[in-house]
C-alpha positions as CSV (number, residue, x, y, z in Angstrom):
1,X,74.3,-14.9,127.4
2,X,75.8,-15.9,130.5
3,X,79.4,-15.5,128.7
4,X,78.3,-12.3,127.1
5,X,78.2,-11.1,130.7
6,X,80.7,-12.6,131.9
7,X,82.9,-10.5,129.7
8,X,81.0,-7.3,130.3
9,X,82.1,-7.4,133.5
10,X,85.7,-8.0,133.1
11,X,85.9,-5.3,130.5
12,X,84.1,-3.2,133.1
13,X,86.5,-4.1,135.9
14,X,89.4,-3.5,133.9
15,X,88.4,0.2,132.7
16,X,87.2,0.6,136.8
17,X,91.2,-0.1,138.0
18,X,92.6,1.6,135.2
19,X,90.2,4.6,136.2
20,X,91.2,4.0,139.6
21,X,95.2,3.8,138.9
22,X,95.0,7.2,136.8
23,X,93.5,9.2,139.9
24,X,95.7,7.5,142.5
25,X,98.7,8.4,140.6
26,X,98.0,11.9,139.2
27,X,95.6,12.8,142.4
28,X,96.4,16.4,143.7
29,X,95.9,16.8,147.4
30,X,95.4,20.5,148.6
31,X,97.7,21.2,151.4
32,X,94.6,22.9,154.2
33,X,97.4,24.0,156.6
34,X,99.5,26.4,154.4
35,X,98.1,27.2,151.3
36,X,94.3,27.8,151.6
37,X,93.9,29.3,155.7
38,X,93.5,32.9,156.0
39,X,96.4,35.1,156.8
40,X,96.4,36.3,160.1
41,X,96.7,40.5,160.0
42,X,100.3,40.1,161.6
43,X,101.1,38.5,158.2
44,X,99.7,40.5,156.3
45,X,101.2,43.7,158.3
46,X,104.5,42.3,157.6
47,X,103.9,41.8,153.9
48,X,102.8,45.1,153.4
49,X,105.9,46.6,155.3
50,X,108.5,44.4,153.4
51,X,106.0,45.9,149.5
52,X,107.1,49.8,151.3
53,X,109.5,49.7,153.8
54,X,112.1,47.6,152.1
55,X,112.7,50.2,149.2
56,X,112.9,53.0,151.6
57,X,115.3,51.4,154.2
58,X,117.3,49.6,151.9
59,X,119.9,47.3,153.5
60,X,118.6,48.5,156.7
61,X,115.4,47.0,156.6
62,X,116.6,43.8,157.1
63,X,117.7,44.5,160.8
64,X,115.1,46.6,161.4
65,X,112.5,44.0,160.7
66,X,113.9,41.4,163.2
67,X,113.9,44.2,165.6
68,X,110.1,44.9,165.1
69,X,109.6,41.3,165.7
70,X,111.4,40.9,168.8
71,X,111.1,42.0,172.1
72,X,110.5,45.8,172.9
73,X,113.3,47.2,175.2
74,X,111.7,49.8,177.7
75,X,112.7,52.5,180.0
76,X,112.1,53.1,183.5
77,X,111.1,57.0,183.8
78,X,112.1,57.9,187.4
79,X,108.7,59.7,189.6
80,X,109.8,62.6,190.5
81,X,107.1,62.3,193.2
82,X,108.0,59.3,195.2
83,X,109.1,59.7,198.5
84,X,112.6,58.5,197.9
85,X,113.3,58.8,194.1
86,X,117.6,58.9,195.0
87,X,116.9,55.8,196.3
88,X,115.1,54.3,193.6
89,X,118.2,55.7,191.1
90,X,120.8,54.1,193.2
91,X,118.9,50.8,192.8
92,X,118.7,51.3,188.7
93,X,122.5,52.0,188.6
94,X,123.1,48.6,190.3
95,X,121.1,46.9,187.7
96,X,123.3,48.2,185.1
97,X,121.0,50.7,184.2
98,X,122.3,54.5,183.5
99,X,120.0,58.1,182.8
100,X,120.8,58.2,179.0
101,X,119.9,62.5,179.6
102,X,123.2,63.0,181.7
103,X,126.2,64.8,180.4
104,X,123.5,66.3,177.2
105,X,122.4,69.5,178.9
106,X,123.3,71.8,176.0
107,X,124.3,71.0,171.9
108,X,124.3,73.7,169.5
109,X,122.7,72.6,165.9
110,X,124.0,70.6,163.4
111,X,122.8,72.0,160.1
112,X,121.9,69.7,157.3
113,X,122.1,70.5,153.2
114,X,119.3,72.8,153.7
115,X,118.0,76.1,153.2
116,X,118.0,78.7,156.5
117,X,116.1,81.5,157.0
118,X,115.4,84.0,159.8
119,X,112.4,83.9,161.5
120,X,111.1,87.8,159.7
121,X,112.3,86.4,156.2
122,X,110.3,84.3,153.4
123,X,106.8,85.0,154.4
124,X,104.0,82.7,152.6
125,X,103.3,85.0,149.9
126,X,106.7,85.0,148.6
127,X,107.1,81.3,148.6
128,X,103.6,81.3,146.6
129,X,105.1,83.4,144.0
130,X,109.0,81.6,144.0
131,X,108.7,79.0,141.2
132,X,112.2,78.3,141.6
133,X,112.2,75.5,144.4
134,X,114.9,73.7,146.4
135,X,115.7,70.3,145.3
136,X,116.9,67.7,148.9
137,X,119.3,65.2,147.3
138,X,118.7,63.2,150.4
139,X,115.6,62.3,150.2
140,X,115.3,58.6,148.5
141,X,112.6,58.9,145.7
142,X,110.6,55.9,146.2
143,X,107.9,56.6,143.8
144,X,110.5,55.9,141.0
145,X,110.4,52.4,141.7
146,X,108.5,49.8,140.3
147,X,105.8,49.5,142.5
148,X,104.9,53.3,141.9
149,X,105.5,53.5,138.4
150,X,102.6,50.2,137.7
151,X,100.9,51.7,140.6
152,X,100.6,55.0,138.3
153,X,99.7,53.1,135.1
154,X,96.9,51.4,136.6
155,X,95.6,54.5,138.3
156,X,95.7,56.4,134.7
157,X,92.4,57.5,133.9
158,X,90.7,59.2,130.1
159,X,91.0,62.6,130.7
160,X,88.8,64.9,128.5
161,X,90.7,67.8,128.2
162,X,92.3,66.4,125.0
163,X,88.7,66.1,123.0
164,X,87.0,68.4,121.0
165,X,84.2,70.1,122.7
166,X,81.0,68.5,121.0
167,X,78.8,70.7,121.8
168,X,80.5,73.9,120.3
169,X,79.9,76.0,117.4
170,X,76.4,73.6,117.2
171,X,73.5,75.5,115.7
172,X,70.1,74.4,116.9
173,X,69.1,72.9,113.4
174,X,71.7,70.7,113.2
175,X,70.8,67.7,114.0
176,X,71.8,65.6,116.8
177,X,73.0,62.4,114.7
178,X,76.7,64.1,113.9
179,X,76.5,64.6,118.2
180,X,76.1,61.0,119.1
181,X,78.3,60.0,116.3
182,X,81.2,62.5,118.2
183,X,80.3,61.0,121.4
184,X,80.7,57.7,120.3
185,X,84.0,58.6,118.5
186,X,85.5,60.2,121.5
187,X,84.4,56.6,123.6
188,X,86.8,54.9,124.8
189,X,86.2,51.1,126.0
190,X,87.5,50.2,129.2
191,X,90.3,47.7,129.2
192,X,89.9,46.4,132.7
193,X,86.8,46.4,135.2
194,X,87.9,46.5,138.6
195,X,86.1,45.5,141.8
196,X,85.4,47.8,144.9
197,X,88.2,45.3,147.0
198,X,90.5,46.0,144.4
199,X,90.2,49.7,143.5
200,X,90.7,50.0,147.4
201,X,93.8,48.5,147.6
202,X,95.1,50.5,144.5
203,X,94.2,53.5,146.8
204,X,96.0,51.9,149.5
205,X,98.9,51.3,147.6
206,X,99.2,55.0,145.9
207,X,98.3,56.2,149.8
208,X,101.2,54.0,150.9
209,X,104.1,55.8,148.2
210,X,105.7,58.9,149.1
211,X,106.6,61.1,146.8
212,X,108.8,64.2,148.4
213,X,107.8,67.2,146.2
214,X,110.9,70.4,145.7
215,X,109.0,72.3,147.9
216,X,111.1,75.2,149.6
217,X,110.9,74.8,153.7
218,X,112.5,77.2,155.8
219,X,114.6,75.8,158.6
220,X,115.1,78.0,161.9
221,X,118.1,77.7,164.1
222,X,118.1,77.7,167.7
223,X,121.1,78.5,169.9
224,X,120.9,76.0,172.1
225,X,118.6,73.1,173.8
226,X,118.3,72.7,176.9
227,X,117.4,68.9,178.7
228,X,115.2,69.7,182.1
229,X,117.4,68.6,185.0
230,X,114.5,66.6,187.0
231,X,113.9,64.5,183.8
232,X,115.7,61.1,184.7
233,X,115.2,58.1,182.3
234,X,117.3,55.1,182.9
235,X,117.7,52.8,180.0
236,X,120.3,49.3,179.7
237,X,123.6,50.1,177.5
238,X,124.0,48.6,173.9
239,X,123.2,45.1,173.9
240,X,121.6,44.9,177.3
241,X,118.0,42.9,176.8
242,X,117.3,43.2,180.7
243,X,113.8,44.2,181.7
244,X,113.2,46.4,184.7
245,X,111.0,44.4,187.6
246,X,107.9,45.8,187.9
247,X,107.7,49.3,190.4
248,X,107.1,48.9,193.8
249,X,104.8,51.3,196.0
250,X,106.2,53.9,198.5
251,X,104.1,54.0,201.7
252,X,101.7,56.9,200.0
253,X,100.7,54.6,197.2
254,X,103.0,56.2,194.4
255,X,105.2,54.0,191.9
256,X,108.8,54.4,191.6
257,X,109.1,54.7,188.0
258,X,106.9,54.6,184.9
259,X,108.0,51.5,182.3
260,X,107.8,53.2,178.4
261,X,109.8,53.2,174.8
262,X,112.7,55.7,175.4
263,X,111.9,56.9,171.8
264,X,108.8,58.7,173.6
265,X,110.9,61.4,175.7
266,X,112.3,62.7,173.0
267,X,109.0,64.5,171.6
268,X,108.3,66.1,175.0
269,X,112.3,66.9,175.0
270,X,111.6,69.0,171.7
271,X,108.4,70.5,172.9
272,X,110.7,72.0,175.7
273,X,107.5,72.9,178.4
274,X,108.3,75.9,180.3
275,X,106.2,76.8,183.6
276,X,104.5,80.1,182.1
277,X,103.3,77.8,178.7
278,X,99.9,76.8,178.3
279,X,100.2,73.1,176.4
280,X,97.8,71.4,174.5
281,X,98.5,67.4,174.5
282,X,96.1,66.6,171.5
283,X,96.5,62.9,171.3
284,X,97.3,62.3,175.4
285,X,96.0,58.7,176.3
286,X,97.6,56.7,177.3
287,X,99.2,59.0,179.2
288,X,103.3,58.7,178.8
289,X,104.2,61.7,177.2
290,X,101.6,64.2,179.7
291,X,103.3,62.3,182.4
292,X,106.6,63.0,180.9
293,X,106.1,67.0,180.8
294,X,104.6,66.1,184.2
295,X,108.3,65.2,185.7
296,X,110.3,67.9,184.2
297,X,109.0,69.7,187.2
298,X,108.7,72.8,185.3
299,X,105.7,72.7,183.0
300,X,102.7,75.1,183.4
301,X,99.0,74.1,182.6
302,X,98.1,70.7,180.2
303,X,95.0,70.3,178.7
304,X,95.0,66.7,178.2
305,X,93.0,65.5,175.3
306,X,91.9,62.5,173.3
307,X,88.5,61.2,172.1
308,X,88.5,58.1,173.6
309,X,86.6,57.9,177.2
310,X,88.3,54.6,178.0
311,X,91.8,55.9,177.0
312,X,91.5,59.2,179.1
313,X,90.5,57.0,182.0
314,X,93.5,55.0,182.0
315,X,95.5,58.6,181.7
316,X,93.5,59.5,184.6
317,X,94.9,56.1,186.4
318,X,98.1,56.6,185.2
319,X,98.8,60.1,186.6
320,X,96.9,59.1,189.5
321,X,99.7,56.6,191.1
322,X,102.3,58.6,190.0
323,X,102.0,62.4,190.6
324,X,98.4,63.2,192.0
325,X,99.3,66.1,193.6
326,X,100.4,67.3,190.2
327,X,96.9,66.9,189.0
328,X,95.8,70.4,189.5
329,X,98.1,71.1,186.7
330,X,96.1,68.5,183.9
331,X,93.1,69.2,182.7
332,X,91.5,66.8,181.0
333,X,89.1,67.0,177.7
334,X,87.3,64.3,175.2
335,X,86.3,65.9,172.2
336,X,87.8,65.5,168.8
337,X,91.3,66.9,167.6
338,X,90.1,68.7,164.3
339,X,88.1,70.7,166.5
340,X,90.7,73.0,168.0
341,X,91.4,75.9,166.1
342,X,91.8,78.9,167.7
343,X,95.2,79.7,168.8
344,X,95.4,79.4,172.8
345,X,98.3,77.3,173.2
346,X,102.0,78.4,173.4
347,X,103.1,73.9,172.9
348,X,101.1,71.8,171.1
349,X,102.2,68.1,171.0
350,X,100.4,66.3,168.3
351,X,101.1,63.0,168.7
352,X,98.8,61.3,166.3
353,X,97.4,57.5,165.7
354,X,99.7,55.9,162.9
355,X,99.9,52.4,161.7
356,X,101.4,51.7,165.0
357,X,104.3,49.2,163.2
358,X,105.5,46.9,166.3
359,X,101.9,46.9,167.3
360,X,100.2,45.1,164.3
361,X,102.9,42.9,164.0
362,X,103.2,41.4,167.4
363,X,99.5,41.3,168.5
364,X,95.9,40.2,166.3
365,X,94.2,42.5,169.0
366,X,92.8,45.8,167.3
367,X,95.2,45.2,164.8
368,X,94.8,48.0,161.7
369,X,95.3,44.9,158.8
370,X,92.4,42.9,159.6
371,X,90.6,42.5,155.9
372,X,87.8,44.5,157.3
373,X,89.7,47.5,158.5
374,X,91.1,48.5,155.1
375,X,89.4,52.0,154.9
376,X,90.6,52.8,158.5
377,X,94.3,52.0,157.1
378,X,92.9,54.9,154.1
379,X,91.8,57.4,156.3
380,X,95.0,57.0,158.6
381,X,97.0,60.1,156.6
382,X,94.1,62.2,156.1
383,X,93.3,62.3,159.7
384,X,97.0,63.0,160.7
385,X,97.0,66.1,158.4
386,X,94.1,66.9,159.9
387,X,95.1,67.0,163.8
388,X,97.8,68.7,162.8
389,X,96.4,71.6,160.9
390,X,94.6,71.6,163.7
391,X,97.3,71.8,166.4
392,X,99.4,74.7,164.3
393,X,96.5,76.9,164.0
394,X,95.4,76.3,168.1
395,X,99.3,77.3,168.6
396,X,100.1,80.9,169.3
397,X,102.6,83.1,166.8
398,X,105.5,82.2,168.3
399,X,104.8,78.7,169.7
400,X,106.1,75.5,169.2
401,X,104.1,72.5,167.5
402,X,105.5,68.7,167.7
403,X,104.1,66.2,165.7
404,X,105.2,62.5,166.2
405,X,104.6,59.2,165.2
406,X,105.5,55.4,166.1
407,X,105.6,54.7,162.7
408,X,108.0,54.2,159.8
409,X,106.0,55.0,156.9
410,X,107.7,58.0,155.3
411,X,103.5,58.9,154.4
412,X,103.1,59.4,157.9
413,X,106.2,61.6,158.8
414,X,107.7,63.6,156.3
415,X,104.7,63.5,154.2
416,X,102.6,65.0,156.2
417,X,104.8,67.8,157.3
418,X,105.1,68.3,153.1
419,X,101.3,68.1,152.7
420,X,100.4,70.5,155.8
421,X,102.9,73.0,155.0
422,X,101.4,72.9,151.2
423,X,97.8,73.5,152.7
424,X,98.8,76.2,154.9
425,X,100.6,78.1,152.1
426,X,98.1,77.6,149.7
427,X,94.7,78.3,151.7
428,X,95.8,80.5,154.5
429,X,97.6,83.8,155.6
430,X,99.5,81.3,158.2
431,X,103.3,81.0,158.1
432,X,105.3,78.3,159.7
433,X,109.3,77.2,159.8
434,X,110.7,73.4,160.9
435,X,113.4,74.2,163.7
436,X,116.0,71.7,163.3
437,X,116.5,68.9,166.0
438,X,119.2,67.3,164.3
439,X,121.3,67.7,167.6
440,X,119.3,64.7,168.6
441,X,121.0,62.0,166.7
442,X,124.7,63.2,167.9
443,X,123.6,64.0,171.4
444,X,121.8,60.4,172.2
445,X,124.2,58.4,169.3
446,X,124.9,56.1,172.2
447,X,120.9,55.3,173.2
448,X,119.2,55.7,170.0
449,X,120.0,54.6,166.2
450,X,118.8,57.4,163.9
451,X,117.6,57.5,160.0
452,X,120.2,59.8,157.8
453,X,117.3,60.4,154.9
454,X,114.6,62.4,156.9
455,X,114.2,65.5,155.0
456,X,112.2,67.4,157.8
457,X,112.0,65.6,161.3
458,X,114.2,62.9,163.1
459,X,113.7,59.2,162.9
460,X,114.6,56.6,165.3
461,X,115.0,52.9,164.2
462,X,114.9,50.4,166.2
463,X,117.6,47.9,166.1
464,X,118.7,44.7,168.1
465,X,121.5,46.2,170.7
466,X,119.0,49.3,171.0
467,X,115.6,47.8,170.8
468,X,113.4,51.2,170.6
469,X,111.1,53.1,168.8
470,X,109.9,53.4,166.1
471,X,109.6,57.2,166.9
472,X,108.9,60.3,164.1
473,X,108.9,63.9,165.4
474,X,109.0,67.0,163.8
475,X,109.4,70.6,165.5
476,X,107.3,73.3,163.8
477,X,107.4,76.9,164.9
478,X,104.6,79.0,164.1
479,X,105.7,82.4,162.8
480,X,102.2,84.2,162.7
């Protein structure tokens, strides 16, 4: 018995090492640190820009992704309203720093491979009833690429329209058998179920492809720009990654200069505030851009607006140490954008929240890819058509409407000028033309790099020497 056991055992042991030998030596161990943690939203962000940037930017995207990861290069806008604001120039220009605006007081337009018409020509009506539209063979078509074309498969739904009608020609003593046998011959079994996560980020993925439609957009000329003479914004040449110390205090409290993206003048540049026009800042907090019109010296009354209390505070601050005197010219409101609709306004700058690229890849903080914030990332577009429907019918005939982004997602620029100027046509009496700013990207070639493929506004890249933007605008003219 003993022996018996004895045996037992051994034959036990044995089939214990060998057991012990197979999962030492085909033993999988999961590596915790890179494959199974959560992606932070910055990773993310920059996943979802190389899915929809990279086929839209091509070989440039490369360069400009580095660029969004580095550091920001800034500006130092000059206050107008410090007691000695020669003084504080002179000490820019010994840093090496220069006022990028000099020498670019007038440029006549540069016209693109575009359609021009005359303010009194092509009303809405007839562009409702012109089938024969304009094709842009600039414009890069990125819904013809992969992406878009399984993006459009998977989105393809049963239509009815190609069934018989069931219910027609149907006597009521027929009886209802040859019905449910129709119904369940025109049934169609669905091939895939798919879950709420992933049916949102289908949405978010057609939401994220733009498709430019050959919609015909009239393009008005202006004889000349002019750049306001008090305006002075010192930036570092080409290749120059200085910062600008912090401001010092004159001996009334005020800040020499105001430390923003360069990219940001150039919407208030566009707006071109005059003393007699009443302006509407829609989207003002923080504050640069009302600050901005503020030192041109020759803007009339701002209503500055946004819907944030805490954000119109720190305007408040803002305009505070730099130009309180100019206060009386700023009012403040905090109500919503898609509220204004009446047309009061001769500017409108509509400056709207976008994905807010550098943002959401350099900081976790608010950032728009959490997992959780996926239907604020949907409702992004839709709200930005939104405030600027808004802004173009709170502009006067004969005003000027800039829209602007900080964003390179061609949904957010050009696509929203094409789906706002299909609304307006479509369910209003309201007829609007772009004015073409395309003088920008010859007059500041040596501060800014500039996209070739816009089709309606002006994009600045950012880049490594020039370290700015990303900055969308648009000029819109309302014609009535």
């Amino acid at each position: 018995m003993s022996i018996r056991y004895d045996g037992l055992r051994k034959l036990l042991h044995l089939d214990f090492l060998n057991v012990r030998f197979m999962q030492k030596r085909y033993r999988y161990k999961k590596k915790w640190a890179t494959q199974l943690r959560k992606k932070e939203a910055t990773e993310l962000a920059l996943e979802h820009f190389d899915q929809f940037y990279s086929p839209v930017y091509g070989k440039l995207w490369p360069s400009i992704r580095i660029s969004l990861l580095c550091s920001q290069k800034y500006c130092a806008l000059v206050n107008n309203f410090h007691a000695s604001p020669d003084a504080v120039m002179e000490e820019l220009q010994s840093r090496g720093a220069y006022n990028f605006l000099t020498g670019t007081n007038s440029f006549k337009h540069v016209y693109r491979s575009c359609q021009n018409v005359n303010e009194n020509e092509g009303t809405s009506s007839q562009r409702k009833e012109n089938n024969l539209l304009m094709e842009n063979s600039n414009i890069q078509d990125v819904a013809s690429t992969d992406l878009a074309k399984e993006s459009r498969e998977e989105n393809t739904s049963y239509s009815p329209e190609n069934t018989e009608d069931c219910d027609a020609g149907r006597t009521p003593a027929e009886p209802t058998t040859r019905l449910n046998q129709d119904l369940y011959s025109s049934f169609i079994p669905a091939q895939k179920v798919y879950s709420d996560r992933q049916l949102l980020k289908d949405q978010e993925v057609s939401q994220s492809i733009y498709e430019p439609l050959n919609i015909e957009v009239p393009v008005i000329e202006d004889s000349m720009i002019k750049i306001p003479k008090h305006l002075k914004v010192f930036v570092h040449p080409f290749g120059d990654v200085s910062d600008f110390p912090a401001p010092k205090r004159d001996q009334c409290g005020m800040l020499e200069y105001y430390l923003m993206d360069a990219a940001s003048v150039l919407p208030v540049i566009a707006l071109a505030p005059g003393p007699a026009d009443s302006i509407l800042d829609m989207c003002a907090a923080p504050g640069g851009k009302t600050l901005t019109m503020l030192q041109t010296l020759t803007t009339g009354n701002i209503l500055a607006n946004d819907i944030s209390r805490s954000r119109l505070q720190r305007l408040g601050s803002i305009l505070e140490y730099y130009c309180p005197n100019a206060c009386t010219h700023v009012k403040k409101s905090q109500i919503s954008g898609q509220k204004f609709d009446s047309p009061m306004f001769d500017k409108v700058l509509v400056d709207v929240p976008c994905s807010t690229d550098r943002h959401v890849l350099t900081s976790e903080e608010n950032n728009l890819f959490k997992p959780g914030r996926i239907n604020d990332r949907l409702q992004i577009t839709n709200k930005q058509k939104e405030l600027l429907l808004a802004g173009i019918k709170s502009c006067k005939p004969g005003g000027t409407v800039v829209y602007s982004t900080c964003s390179l997602a061609p949904t957010q620029n050009d696509g929203i000028i094409q789906a706002v100027f299909e609304d307006l046509w479509n369910t209003t009496k309201i007829d609007i033309a772009v004015e073409n700013i395309s003088w920008m990207s010859k007059a500041f070639s040596n501060t800014f790099r500039f996209f070739d493929n816009c089709r309606f506004g002006q994009l600045v890249l950012p880049t490594l020497r020039a370290n700015f933007g990303p900055m969308y605008l648009c000029k819109i003219k309302r014609i009535n």
